[in-house]
N, C-alpha and C positions, 0 to 999 in steps of 0.2 A: 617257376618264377613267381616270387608273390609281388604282387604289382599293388599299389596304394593309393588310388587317385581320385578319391572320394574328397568331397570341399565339405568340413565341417565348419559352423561359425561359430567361437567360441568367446567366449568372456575372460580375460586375467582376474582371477580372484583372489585375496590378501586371506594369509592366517593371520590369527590373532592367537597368541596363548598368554595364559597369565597363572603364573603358581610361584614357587618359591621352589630351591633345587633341590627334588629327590623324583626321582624316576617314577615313584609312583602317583604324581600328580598329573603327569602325562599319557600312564593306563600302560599297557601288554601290546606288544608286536602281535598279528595276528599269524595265523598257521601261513609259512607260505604254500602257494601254488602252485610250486617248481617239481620238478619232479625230484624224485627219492631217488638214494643212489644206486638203489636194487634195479630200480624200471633203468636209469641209465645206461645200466653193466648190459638189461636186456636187450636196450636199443640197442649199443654197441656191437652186439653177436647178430643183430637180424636188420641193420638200415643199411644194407649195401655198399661195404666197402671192404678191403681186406688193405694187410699194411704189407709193402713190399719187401724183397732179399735187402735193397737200400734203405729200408727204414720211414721209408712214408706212406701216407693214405691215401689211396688209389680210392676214388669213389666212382661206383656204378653209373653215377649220372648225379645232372644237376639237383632231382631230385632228392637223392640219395644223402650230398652234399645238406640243401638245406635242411632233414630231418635231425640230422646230428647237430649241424653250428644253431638251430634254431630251438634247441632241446637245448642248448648250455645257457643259451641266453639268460641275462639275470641270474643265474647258477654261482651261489658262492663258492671261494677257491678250493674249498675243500671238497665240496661235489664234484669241482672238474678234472679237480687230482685225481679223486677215486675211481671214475671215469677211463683216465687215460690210465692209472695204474689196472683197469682191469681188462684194458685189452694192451697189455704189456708197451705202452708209448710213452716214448722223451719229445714232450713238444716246444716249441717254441716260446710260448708262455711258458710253461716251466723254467725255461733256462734265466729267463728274465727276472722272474720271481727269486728264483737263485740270485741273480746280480744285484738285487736290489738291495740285501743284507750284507753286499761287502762294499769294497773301498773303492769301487773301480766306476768309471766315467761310462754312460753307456746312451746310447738312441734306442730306445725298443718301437721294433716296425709295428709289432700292435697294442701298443699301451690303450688301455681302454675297451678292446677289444678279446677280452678273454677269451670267449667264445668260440671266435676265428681264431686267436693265436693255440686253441687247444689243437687242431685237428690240423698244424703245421708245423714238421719235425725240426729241429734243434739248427738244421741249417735252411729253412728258411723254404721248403719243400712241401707241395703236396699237389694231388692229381685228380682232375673231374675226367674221367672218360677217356680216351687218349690223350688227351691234353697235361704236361706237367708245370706247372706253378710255381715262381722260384719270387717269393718276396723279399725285398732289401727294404731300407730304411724309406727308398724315396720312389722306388719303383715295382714294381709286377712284372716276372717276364712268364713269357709263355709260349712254352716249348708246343707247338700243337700238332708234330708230326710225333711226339711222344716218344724222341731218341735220349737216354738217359745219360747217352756220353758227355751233352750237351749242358747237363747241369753246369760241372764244372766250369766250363768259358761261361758261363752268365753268375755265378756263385764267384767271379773273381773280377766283376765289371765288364766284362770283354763279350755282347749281346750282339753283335753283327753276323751269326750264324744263320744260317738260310733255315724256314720256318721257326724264327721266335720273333714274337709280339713283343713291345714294348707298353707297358699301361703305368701313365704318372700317377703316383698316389695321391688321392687329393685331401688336404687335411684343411677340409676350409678356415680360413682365417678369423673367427668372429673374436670381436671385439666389447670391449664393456662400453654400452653407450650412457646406460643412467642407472644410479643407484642412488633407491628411494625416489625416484620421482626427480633427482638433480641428475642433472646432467656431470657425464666424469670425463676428464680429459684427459686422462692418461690410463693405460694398462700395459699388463706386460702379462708375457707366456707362463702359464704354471707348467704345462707341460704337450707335450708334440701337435700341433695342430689348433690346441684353447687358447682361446685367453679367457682369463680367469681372474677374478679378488682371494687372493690370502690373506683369511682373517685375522685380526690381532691374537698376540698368543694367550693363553690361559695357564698358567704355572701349575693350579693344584691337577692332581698329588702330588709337589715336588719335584715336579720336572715339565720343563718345555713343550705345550701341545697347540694346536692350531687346527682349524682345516681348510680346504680350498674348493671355493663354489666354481662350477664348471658348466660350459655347454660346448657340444662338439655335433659335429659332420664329415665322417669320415669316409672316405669311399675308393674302395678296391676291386680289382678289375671281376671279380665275381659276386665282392660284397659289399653292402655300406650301411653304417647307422648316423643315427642323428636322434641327438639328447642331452640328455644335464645330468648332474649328478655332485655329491656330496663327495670328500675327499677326507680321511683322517690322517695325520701326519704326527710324528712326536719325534723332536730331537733326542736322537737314541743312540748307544753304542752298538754296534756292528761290528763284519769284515771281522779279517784276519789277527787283526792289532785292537779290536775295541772301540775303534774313531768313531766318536759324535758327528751325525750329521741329520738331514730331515727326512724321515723313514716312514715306510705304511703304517697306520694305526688307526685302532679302533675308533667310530663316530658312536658314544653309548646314543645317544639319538637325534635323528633327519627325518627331516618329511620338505618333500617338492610340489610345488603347485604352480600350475604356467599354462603356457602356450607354446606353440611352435607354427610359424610361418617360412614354409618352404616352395620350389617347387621339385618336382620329377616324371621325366613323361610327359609332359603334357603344356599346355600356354599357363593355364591357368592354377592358380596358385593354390595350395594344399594347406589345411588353421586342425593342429591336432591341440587334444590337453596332453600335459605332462602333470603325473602326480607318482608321487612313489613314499613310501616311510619304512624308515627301519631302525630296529634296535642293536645294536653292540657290533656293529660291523665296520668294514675299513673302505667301504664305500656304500652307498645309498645311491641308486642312479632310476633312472626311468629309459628307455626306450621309444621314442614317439615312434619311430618306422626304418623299416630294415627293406633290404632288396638280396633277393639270390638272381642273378640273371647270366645272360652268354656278354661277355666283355665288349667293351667298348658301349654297352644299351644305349644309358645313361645315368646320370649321377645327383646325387641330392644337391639341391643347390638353395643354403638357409637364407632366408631374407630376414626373418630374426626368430631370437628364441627369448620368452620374457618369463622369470621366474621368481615366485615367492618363496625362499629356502628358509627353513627353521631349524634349528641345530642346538644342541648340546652337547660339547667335547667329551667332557664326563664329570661325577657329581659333584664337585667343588667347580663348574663353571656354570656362565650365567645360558638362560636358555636366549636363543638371537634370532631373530627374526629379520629379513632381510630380502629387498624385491631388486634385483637386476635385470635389465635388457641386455641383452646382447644381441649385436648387426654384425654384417659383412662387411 
């Protein structure tokens, strides 16, 4: 279990940028830190898990669990594909990824949560120890006498079988309380669990672009994070028939700079920073703190999350700079 309960004091501090729009007044992404998708393939063969006759990942232990979802962490989509395409897996992220370029209405149980949705197959499955894991939209069930007949009665709503858990997903509720230093009186959900500002949109190159500033606290009966992060969105054709609607898209550049006041574990209250930047991706996000533990522990619980976002759509928009709070 990684446990986080250190009290840093920290300062909100404001970017300032000033240039005119071409990427190169902004300077170079630096190397990231993440792992390559070589070391991945080799975690994948030697962190302790093997994938069942039914298609999910049975892990060794909690251990085992957090060396994989904590190695995807930050990991862009294409590392975590390569990933799962190289120990032959359809997970749950994926399939979502898949929904999100057609036509169809959908809840994804772990939007934002890539990481976790890598290492949980297509219907909503996977396994610490004897223990099997069945996630829906609004719940965790957990089978912990590890009988596999059991999936189905809980994969169809129907959890009243003798040893399975039930654990609420918690998608804490934060809100926008001030941007720029005013006070805002209204917000609404960008997506499961945030609230969020959608930025006005930006036309060039010719089509419809925007993005959406986010802070979240999510927490699953083995996992939870809490953070912010960058959104890129562009009104795009898709699906089966080509229909426009608001779709992933590239941020050409984001940089985070904040705080986060939480607690977990403990009375007393937890002040992380949040910084994160990045160039030509379809999210920019930071991680203040994660937990692997045995369910029910406990759970992160934000008291607020305050952040300076700086952003550029792409190179016909303007660069924006922007400080939100967000509360419970």
């Amino acid at each position: 279990m990684k446990l986080k309960n250190s009290i840093f004091g920290l300062a909100l501090m404001g970017v300032l940028f000033v240039g005119c729009n071409k990427q190169s007044d902004i300077g170079f992404a630096p190397e990231s830190d993440g792992l390559t998708e070589s070391e991945l393939s080799t975690l994948a063969r030697t962190s302790g898990f093997t994938i069942t006759e039914k298609g999910y990942i049975r892990f060794d232990d909690l251990a085992s669990f957090q060396a994989v979802v904590g190695s995807l962490d930050n990991e862009e989509d294409s590392v975590i594909a390569a990933w799962e395409s190289s120990i032959g897996f359809s997970s749950l992220r994926a399939k979502f990824a898949a929904l999100a370029e057609t036509d169809e209405e959908y809840l994804n149980p772990v939007e934002g949560v890539d990481n976790f949705g890598a290492v949980i197959n297509q219907d909503g499955v996977f396994a610490i120890g004897d223990t099997i894991h069945v996630v829906t939209y609004e719940k965790e069930y957990l089978i912990t006498d590890g009988d596999e007949s059991k999936i189905a009665n809980v994969t169809s709503q129907n959890a009243s079988s003798q040893n399975v858990e039930t654990f609420n997903i918690e998608r804490t509720p934060l809100r926008v309380a001030e941007i720029d230093g005013a006070p805002f009186m209204s917000a609404f959900a960008t997506w499961s669990g945030t609230k969020g500002v959608t930025e006005p949109e930006c036309t060039a190159p010719g089509r419809r672009e925007r993005v959406v500033l986010e802070a979240f606290a999510n927490n699953y009966a083995s996992y939870g994070k809490i953070g912010a992060r960058i959104k890129g969105e562009a009104y795009r054709k898709g699906g089966l028939f080509g229909s426009k609607k608001w779709r992933d898209d590239e941020v050409q550049y984001g940089k985070m700079q904040g705080v986060a006041k939480y607690y977990y574990a403990a009375p007393d209250p937890i002040m992380k920073s949040i910084w994160a930047e990045g160039w030509d991706k379809e999210q920019i996000r930071n991680i203040v703190d994660e937990y692997y533990t045995t369910p029910f522990y406990s759970s992160f619980d934000a008291e607020f999350i305050e952040v300076t976002y700086t952003y550029r759509k792409n190179t016909g928009c303007p660069l924006v700079t922007k400080t939100i709070k967000f509360v419970k």
